[in-house]
N, C-alpha and C positions, 0 to 999 in steps of 0.2 A: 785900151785893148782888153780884149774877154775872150775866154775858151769856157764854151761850157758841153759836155755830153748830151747829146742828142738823143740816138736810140746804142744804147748800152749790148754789150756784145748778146747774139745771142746763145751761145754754146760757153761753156766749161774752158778754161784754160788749159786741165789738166782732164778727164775721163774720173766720172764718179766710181768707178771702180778701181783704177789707180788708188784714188784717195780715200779709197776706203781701206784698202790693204797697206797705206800708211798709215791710218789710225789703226792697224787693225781690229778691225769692225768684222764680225763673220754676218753673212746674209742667212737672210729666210728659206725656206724651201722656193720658195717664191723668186729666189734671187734679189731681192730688197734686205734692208735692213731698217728699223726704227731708227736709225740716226740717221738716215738719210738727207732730211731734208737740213739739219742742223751741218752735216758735212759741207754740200752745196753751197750752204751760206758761208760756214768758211773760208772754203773755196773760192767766192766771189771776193770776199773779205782780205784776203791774203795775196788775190792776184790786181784787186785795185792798190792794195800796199807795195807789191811789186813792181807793177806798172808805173805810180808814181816817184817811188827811186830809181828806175831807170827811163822814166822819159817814151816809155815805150804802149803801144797797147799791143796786144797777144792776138786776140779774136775779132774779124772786124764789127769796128764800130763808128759812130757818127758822130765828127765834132763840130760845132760853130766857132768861127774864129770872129768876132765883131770888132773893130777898127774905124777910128775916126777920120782916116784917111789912109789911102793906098802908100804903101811905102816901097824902095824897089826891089824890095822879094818877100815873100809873105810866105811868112814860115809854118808851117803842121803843126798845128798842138802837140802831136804824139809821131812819133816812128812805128814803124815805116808808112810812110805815106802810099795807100792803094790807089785809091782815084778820088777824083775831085766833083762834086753831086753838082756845084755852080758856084760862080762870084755875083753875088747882088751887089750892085752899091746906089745912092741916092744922087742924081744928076744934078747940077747946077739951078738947074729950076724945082728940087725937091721931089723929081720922079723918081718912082725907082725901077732899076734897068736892070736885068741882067746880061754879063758879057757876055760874047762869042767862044767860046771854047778854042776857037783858032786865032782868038788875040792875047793867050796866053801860053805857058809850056809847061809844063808840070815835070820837075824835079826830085824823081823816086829816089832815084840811085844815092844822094845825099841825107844826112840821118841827123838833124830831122830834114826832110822834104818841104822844097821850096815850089812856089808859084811866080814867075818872071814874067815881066811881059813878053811875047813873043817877035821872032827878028822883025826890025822896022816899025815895030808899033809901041805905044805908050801906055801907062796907064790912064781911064779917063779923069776929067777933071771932076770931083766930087762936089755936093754942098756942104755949105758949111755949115755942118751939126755934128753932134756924137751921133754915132755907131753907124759912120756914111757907108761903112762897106760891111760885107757877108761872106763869110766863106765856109762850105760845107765842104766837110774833110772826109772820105773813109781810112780810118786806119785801122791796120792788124797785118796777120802775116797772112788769114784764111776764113773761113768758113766757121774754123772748131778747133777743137786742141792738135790737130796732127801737127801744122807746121809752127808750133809755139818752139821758142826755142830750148833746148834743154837744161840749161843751167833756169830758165825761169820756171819751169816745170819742179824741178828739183826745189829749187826752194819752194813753193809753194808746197809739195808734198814734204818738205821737212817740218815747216809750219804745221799743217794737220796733224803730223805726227806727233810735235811738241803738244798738242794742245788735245788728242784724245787717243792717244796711246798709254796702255793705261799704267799706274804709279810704278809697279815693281818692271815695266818693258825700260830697255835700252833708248833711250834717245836720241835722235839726229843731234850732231854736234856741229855750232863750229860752221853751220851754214849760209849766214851772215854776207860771206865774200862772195856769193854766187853769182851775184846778181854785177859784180863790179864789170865783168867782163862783156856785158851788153848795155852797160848804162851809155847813154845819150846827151852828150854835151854839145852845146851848141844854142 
């Protein structure tokens, strides 16, 4: 089995402005600031750190699930599972096919989201090789940071904070457990 990132969220988990008023960073006349781009990167940096202790991705993105044979529920790399781009897999004679969309079900509402086969039908019979089957995943909650949830928001802006708020500012403390409340087990 493989999960690997396909096309990476495109938007912010949190609003580059949020995160700059946690590092407090003041902007230019311009509404920019010279740290900008080093924020951003934190930003991404902090919410891929997120994302992996709780199992979750934020903003949607694209995952490949690779499998050397169908098993009977094929689980989302990441929560919450949005939709499903298609299942390829390698047919007994070394084609490769992809399913019907109506010979499977797709199981949002479980965290992480599951793919079943659908009532009365089966999974097909695959070849015999590594990575017989394909699965493109979309996961996130949205678009952008609106429906990110808020304890992951909070941590990631406690993060910026910690790391470019400057020596004599107050620091987020203690933020550590945010994330416990949306982790992803399963």
């Amino acid at each position: 089995m493989s999960e690997r990132l396909i096309t990476p969220a495109a938007a912010l988990a949190v609003s580059l402005e949020a995160a700059r008023r946690a590092a407090r960073v003041d902007v230019d006349a311009d509404g920019t600031s010279e740290l900008d781009d080093d924020i951003a990167r934190s930003v991404r940096a902090f919410t891929r750190e997120a994302e992996h202790d709780t199992g979750r991705a934020f903003v949607f993105q694209t995952w490949r699930l690779t499998l050397d044979r169908f098993s009977a529920a094929l689980k989302s790399p990441r929560a919450p599972l949005a939709s499903v781009a298609h299942v390829k897999f390698y047919d007994v004679d070394g084609v490769q096919q992809t399913l019907d969309p109506r010979d499977y079900l797709i199981d949002a509402e479980s965290e992480p989201g599951y793919l079943v086969p659908a009532p009365g039908r089966a999974w097909p019979a695959t070849a015999n090789r590594i990575s017989a089957v394909e699965i493109e995943f979309v996961c996130g909650y949205g678009p952008d940071d609106a429906l990110v949830p808020d304890e992951a928001k909070e941590y990631i802006l406690a993060r910026v904070n910690q790391k470019f708020a400057p020596v004599a500012t107050a620091k987020v403390a203690n933020f550590e457990s945010l994330l416990d409340g949306i982790k992803v087990y399963g």
